[in-house]
MARBA-3410 file (N, C-alpha, C, O; in Angstrom, 1 decimal):
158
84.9,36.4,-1.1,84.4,37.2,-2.2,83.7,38.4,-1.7,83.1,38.2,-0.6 ~ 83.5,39.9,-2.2,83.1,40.9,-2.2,82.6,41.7,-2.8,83.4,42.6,-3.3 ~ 81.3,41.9,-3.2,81.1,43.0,-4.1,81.1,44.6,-3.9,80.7,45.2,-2.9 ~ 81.6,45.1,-4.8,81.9,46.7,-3.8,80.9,47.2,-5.0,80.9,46.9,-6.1 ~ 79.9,48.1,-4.5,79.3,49.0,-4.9,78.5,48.3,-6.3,78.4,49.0,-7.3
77.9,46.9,-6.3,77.7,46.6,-6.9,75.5,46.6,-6.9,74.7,46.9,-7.8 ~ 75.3,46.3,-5.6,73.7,46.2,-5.7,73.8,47.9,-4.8,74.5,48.3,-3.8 ~ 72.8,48.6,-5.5,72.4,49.3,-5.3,71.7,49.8,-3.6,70.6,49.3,-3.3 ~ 72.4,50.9,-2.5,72.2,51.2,-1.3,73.3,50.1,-0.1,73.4,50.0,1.1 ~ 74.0,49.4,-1.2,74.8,48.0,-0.6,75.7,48.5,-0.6,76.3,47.8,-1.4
76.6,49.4,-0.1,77.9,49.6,-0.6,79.0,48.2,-0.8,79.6,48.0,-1.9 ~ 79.2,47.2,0.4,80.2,46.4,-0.2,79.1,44.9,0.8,78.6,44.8,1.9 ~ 79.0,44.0,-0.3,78.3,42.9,0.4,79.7,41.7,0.5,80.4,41.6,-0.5 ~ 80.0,41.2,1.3,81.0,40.4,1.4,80.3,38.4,1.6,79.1,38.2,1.8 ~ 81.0,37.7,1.5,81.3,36.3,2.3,82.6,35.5,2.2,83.2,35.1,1.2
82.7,35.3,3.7,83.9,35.0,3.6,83.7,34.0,4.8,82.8,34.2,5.7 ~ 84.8,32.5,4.7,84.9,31.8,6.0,85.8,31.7,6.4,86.6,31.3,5.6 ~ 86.3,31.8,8.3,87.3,32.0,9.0,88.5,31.4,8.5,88.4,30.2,8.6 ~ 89.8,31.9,7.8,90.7,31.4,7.3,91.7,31.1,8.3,92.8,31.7,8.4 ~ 91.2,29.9,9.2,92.3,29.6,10.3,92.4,28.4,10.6,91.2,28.4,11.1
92.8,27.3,10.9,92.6,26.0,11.7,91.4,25.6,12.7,91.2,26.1,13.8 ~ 90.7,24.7,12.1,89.3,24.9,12.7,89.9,25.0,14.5,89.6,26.0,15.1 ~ 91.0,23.8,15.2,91.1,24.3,16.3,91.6,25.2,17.3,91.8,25.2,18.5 ~ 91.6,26.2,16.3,92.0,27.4,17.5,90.8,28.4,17.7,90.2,29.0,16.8 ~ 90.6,28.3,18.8,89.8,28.9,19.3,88.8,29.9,18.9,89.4,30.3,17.9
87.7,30.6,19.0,86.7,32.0,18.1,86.0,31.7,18.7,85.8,30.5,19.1 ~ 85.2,33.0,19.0,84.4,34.0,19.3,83.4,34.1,18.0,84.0,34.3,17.0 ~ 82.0,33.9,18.0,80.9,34.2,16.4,81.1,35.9,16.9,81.4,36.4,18.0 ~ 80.8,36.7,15.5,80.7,37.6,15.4,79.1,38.4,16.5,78.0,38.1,16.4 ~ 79.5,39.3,17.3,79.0,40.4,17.9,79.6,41.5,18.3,80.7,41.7,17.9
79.0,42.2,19.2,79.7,43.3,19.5,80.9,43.2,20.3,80.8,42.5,21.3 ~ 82.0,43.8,20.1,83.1,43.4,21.6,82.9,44.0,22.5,82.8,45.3,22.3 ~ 82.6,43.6,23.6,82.6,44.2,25.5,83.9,45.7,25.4,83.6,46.7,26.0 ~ 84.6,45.7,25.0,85.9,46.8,25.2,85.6,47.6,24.1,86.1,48.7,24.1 ~ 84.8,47.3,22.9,84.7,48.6,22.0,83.3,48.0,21.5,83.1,47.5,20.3
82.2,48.1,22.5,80.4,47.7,21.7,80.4,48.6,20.3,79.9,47.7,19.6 ~ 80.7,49.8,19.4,80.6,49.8,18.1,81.3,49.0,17.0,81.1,49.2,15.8 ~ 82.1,47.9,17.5,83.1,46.8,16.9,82.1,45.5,16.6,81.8,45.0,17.6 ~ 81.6,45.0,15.6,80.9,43.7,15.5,82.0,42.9,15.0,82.5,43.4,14.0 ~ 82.5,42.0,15.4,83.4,40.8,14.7,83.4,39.6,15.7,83.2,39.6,16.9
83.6,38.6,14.6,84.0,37.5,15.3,85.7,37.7,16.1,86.4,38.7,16.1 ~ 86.1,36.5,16.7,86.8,37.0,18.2,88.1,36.1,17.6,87.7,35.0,18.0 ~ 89.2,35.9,17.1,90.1,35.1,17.4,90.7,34.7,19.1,91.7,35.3,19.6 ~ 90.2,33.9,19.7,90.6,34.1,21.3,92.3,33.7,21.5,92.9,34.3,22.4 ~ 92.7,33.0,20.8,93.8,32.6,20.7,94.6,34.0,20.4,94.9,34.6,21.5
94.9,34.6,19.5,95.4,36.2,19.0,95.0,36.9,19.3,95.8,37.9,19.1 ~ 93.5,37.3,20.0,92.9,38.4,20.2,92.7,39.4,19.1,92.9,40.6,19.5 ~ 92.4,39.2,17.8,92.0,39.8,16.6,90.8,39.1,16.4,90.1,38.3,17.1 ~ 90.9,39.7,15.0,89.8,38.9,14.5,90.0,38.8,12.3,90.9,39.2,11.7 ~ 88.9,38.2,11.9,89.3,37.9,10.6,88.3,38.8,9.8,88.8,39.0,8.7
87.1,39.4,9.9,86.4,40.1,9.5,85.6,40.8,10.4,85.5,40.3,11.5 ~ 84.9,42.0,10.2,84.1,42.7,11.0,83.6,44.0,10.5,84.0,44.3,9.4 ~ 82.9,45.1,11.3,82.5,46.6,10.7,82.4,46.6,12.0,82.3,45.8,12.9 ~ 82.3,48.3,11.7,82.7,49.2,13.0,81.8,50.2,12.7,81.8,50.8,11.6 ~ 80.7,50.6,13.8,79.5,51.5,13.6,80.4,53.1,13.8,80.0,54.3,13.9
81.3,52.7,13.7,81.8,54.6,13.7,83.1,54.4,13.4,83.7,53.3,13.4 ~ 83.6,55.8,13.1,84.6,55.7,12.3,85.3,57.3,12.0,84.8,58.2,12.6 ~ 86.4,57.6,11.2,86.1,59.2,11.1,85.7,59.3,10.0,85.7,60.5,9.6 ~ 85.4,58.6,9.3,84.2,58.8,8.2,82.7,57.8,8.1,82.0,57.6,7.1 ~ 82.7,57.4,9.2,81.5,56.7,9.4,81.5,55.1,9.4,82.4,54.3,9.3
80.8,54.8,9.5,80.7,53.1,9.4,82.0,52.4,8.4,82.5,52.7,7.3 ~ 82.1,51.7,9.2,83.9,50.6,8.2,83.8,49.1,8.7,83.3,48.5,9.7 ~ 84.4,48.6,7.7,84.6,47.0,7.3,86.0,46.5,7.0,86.6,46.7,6.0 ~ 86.2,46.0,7.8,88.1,45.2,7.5,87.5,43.4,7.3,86.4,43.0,7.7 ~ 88.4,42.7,6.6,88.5,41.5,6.4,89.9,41.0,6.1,90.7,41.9,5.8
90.3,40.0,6.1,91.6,39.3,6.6,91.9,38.1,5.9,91.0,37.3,6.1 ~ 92.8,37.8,5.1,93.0,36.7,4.8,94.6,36.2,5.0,95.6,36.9,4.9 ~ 94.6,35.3,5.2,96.0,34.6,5.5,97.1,34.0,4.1,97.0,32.8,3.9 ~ 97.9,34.7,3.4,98.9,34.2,2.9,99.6,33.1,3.2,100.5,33.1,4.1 ~ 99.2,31.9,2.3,100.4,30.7,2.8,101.1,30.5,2.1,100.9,30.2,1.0
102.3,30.7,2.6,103.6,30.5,2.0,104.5,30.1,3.4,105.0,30.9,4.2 ~ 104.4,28.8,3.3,104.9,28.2,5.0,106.3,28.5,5.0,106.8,28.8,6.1 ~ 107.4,28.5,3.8,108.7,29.0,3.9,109.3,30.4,4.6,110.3,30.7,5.1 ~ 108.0,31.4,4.3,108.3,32.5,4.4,108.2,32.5,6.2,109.1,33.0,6.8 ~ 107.2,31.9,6.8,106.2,32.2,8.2,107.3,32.1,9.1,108.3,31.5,9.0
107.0,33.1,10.3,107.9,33.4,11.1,107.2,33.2,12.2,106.1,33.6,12.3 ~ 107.8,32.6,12.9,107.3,32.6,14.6,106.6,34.0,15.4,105.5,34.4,15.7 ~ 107.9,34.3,15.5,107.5,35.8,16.4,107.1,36.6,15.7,107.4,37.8,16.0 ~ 106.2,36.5,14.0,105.3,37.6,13.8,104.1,38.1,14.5,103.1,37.3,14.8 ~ 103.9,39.2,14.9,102.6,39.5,15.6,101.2,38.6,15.0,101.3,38.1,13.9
100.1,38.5,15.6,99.1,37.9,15.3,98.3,39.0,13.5,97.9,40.2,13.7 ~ 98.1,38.6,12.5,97.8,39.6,11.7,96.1,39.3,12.0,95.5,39.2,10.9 ~ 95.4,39.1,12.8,94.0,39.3,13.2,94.0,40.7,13.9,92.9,41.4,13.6 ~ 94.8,41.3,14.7,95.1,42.5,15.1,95.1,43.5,13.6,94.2,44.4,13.8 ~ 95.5,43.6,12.7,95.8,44.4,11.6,93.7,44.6,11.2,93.3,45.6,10.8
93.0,43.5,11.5,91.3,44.2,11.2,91.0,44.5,12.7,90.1,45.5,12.8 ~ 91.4,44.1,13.8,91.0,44.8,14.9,91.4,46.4,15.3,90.7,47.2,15.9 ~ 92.5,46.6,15.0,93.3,48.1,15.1,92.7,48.9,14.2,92.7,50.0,14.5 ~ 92.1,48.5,12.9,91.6,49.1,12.2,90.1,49.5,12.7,89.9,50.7,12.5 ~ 89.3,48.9,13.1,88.1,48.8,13.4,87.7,50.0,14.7,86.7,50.7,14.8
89.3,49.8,15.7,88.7,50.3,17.0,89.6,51.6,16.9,89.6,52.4,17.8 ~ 90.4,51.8,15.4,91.1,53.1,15.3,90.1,54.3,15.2,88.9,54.5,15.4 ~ 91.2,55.1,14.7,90.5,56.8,14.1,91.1,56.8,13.0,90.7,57.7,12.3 ~ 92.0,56.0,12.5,92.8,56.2,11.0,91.8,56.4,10.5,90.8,56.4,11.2 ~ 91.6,56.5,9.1,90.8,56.2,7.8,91.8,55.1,6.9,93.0,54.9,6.9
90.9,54.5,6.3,91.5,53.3,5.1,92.8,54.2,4.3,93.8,53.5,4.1 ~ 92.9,54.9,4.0,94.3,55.4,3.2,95.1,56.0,4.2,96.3,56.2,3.8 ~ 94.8,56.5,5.5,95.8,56.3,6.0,96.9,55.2,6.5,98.1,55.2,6.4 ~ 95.6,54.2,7.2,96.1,52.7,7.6,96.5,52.1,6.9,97.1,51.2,7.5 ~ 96.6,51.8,5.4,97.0,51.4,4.7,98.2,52.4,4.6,99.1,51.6,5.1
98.6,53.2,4.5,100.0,53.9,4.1,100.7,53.5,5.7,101.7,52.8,5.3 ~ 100.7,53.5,6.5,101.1,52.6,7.9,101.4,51.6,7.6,102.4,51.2,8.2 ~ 100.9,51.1,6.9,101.2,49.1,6.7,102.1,49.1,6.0,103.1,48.5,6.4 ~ 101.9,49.7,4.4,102.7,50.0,3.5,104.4,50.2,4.2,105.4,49.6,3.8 ~ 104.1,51.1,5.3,105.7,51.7,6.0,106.5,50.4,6.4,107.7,50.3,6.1
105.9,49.5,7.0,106.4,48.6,7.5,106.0,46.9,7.2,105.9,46.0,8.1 ~ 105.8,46.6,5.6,105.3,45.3,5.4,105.9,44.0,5.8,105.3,42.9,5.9 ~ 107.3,44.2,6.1,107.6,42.7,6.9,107.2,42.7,7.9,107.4,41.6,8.3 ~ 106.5,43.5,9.2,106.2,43.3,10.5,105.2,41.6,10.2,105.7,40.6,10.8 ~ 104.6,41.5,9.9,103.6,40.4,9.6,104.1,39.3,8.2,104.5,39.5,7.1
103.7,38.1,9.0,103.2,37.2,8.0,102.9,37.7,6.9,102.8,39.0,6.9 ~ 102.5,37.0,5.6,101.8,37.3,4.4,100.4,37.8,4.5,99.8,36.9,5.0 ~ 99.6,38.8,4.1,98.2,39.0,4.8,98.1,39.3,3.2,98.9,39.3,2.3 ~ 96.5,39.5,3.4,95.6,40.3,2.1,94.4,41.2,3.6,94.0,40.6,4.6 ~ 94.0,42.6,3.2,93.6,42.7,4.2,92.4,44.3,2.9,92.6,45.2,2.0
91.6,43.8,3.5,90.5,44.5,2.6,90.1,45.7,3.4,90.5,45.5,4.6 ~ 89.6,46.7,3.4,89.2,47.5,4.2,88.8,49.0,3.8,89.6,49.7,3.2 ~ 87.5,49.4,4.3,87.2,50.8,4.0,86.0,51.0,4.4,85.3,50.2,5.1 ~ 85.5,52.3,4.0,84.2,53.0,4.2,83.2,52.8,3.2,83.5,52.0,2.3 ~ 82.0,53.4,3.3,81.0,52.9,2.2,81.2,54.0,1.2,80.3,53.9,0.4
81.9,54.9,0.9,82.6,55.4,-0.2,83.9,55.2,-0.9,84.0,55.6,-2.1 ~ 84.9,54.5,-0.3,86.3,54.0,-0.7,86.5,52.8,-0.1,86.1,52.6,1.0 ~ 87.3,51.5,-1.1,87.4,50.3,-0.4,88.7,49.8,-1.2,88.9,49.8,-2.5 ~ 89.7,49.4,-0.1,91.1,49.6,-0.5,91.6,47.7,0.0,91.1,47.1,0.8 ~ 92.6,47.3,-0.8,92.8,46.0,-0.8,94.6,46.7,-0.7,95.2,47.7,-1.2
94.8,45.9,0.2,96.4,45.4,0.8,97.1,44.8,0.9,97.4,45.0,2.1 ~ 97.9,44.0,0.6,98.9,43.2,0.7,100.4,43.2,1.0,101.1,43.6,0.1 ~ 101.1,43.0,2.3,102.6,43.0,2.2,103.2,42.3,1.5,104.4,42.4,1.7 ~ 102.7,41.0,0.2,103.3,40.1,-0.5,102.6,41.1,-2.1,103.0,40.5,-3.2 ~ 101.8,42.1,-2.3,101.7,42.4,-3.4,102.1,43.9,-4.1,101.4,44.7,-4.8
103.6,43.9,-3.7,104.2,45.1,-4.2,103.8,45.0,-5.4,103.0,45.9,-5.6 ~ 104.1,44.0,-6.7,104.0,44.2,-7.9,102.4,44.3,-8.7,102.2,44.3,-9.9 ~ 101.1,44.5,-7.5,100.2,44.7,-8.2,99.9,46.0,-8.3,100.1,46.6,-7.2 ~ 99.3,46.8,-9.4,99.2,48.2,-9.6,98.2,48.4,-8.6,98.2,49.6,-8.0 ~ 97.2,47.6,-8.2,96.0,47.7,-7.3,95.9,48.0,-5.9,95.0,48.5,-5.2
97.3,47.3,-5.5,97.7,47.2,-3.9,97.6,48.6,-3.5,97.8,49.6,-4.1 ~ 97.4,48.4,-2.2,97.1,49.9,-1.3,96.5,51.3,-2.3,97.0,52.4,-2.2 ~ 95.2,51.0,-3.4,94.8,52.1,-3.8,93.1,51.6,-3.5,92.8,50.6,-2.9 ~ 92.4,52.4,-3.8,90.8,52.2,-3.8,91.0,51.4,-4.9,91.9,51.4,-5.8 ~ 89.3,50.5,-4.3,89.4,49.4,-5.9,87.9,50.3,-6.8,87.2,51.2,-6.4
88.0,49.6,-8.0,87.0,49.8,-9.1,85.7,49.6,-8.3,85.6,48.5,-7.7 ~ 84.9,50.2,-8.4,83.2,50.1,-8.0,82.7,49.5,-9.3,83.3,49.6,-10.4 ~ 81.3,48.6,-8.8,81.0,47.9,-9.9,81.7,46.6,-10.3,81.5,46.1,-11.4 ~ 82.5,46.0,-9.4,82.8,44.6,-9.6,82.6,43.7,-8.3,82.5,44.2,-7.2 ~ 82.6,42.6,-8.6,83.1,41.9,-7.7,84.4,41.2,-7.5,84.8,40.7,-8.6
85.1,41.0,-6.6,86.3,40.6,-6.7,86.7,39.6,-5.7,86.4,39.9,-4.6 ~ 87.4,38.4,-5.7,87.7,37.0,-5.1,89.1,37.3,-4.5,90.0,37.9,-5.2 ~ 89.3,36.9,-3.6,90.4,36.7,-2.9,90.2,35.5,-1.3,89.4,35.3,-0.4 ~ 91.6,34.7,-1.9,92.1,33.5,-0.7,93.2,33.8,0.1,93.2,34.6,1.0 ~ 94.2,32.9,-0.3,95.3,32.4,0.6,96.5,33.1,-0.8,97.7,32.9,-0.7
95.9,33.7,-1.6,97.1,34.4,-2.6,96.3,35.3,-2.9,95.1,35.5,-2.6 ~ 97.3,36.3,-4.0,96.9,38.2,-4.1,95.3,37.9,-4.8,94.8,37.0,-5.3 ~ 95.0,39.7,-4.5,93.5,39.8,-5.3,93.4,38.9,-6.7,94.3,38.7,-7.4 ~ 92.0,38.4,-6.8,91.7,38.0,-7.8,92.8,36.6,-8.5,92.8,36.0,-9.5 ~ 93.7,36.4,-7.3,94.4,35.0,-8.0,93.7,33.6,-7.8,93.4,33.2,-6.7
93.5,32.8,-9.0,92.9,31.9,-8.9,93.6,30.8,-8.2,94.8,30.6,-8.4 ~ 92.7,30.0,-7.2,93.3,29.2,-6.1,92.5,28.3,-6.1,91.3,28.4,-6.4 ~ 93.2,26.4,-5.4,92.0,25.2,-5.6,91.4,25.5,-4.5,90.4,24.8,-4.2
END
């Protein structure tokens, strides 16, 4: 869950818990040794991670988060790890509407993701499973909060 621009000097307050198999492997969130302005927890197994912010940016401080689409029919072996999709983001120079039009180019590279991500002025939600929402790869509405799991923005899930 996420509030964007909802409490005042907050731009986006999040909570979220690691959406992966308790036994594979993580790292708690701190700085990474290879990029110290990177705070996230560690997937050690993939070498990504599932959430984090990045003290620099080309517009300043940024936040990616990660959720895993299950749809076990779809899942492919030799998809890349999509923990890398908030780490590349974090330790890039893109900006959120670039990186997202990158992803957009190429949405089967990956598993099913939901991948949140932006600056403390623009905060953009992504999906390679949600061509048909008008919301996908644009800035979202300030002043809400909004839920997301293991399906698209805001779909209700047990």
């Amino acid at each position: 869950v996420f509030a964007w621009h909802v409490v005042p000097g907050m731009p986006v307050i999040a909570a979220a818990n690691r959406d992966e198999f308790y036994d594979r492997p993580a790292a708690p969130a701190g700085p990474w040794p290879q990029a110290p302005h990177v705070i996230a927890g560690r997937d050690l197994q993939g070498g990504g991670s599932w959430m984090g912010v990045s003290l620099t940016g080309p517009t300043g401080p940024r936040f990616a988060a990660l959720t895993n689409i299950r749809a076990p029919q779809e899942r492919r072996l030799d998809a890349p790890s999509r923990g890398a999709l908030v780490a590349d983001y974090l330790r890039g120079e893109l900006d959120a509407a670039a990186y997202v039009a990158e992803l957009a180019a190429r949405p089967d590279l990956y598993n099913g993701y939901n991948l949140v991500l932006g600056d403390r002025d623009t905060l953009y939600w992504y999906s390679n499973r949600g061509k048909d929402d008008p919301r996908n790869g644009q800035p979202l509405a300030r002043g809400r909060i909004y839920g997301i799991s293991n399906g698209l923005l805001d779909t209700p899930w047990p």
